[in-house]
TORKOL-4160 file (C-alpha; in steps of 0.2 Angstrom, whole numbers, padded with zeros to 4 digits, m for minus):
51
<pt num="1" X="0370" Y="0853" Z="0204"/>
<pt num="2" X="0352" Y="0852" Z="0208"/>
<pt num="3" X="0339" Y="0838" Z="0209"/>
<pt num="4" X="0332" Y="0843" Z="0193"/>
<pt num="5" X="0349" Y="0839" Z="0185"/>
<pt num="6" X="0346" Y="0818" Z="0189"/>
<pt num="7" X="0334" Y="0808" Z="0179"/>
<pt num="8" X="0330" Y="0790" Z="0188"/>
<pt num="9" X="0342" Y="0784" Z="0177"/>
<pt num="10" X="0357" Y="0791" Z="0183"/>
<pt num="11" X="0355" Y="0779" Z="0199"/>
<pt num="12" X="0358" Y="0760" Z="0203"/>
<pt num="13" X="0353" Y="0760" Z="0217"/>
<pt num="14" X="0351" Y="0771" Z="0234"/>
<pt num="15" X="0353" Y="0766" Z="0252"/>
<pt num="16" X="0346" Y="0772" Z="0269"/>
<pt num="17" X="0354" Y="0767" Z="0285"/>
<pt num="18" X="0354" Y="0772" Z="0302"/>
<pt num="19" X="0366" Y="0782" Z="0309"/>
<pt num="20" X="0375" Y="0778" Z="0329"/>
<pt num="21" X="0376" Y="0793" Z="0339"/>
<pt num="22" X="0394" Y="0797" Z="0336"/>
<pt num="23" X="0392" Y="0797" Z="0316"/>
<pt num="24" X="0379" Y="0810" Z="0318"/>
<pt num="25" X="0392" Y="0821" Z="0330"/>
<pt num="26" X="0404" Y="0819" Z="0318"/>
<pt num="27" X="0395" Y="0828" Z="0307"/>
<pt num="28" X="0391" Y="0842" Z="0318"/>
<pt num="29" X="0402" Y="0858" Z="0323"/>
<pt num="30" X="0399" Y="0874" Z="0331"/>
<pt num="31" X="0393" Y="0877" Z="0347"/>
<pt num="32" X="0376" Y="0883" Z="0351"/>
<pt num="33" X="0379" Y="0897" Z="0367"/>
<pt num="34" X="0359" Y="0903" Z="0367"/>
<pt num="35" X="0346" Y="0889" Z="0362"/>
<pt num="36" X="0332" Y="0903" Z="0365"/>
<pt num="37" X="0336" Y="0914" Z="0348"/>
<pt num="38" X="0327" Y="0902" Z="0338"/>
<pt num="39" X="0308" Y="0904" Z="0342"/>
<pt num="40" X="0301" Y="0887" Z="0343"/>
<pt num="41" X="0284" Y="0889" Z="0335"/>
<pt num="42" X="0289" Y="0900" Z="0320"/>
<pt num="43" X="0306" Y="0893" Z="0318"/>
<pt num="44" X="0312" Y="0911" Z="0315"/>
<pt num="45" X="0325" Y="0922" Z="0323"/>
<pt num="46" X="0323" Y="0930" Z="0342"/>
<pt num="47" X="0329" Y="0948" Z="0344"/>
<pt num="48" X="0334" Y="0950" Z="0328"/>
<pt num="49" X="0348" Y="0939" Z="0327"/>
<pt num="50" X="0350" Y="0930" Z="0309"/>
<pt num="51" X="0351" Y="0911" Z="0310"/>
């Protein structure tokens, strides 16, 4: 399902909240062992490692 398959209609209503720190953990997993294979200005991959 994509966003093109919603009209405004199909909602009531939509809420934004915050989030505490643990929800957000909780939706994390994995582990990230090398911080450094993502290059930071071009947000692609470091010695050819797929992200």
């Amino acid at each position: 399902m994509t966003v093109a398959d919603f009209e405004a209609t199909d909602f009531d209503a939509v809420k934004i909240s915050l989030a505490s720190a643990d929800k957000i953990r909780s939706w994390s997993r994995g582990e990230v062992k090398k911080p450094e294979t993502i290059n930071y200005r071009t947000l692609k991959p470091e010695n050819g490692r797929p992200v």
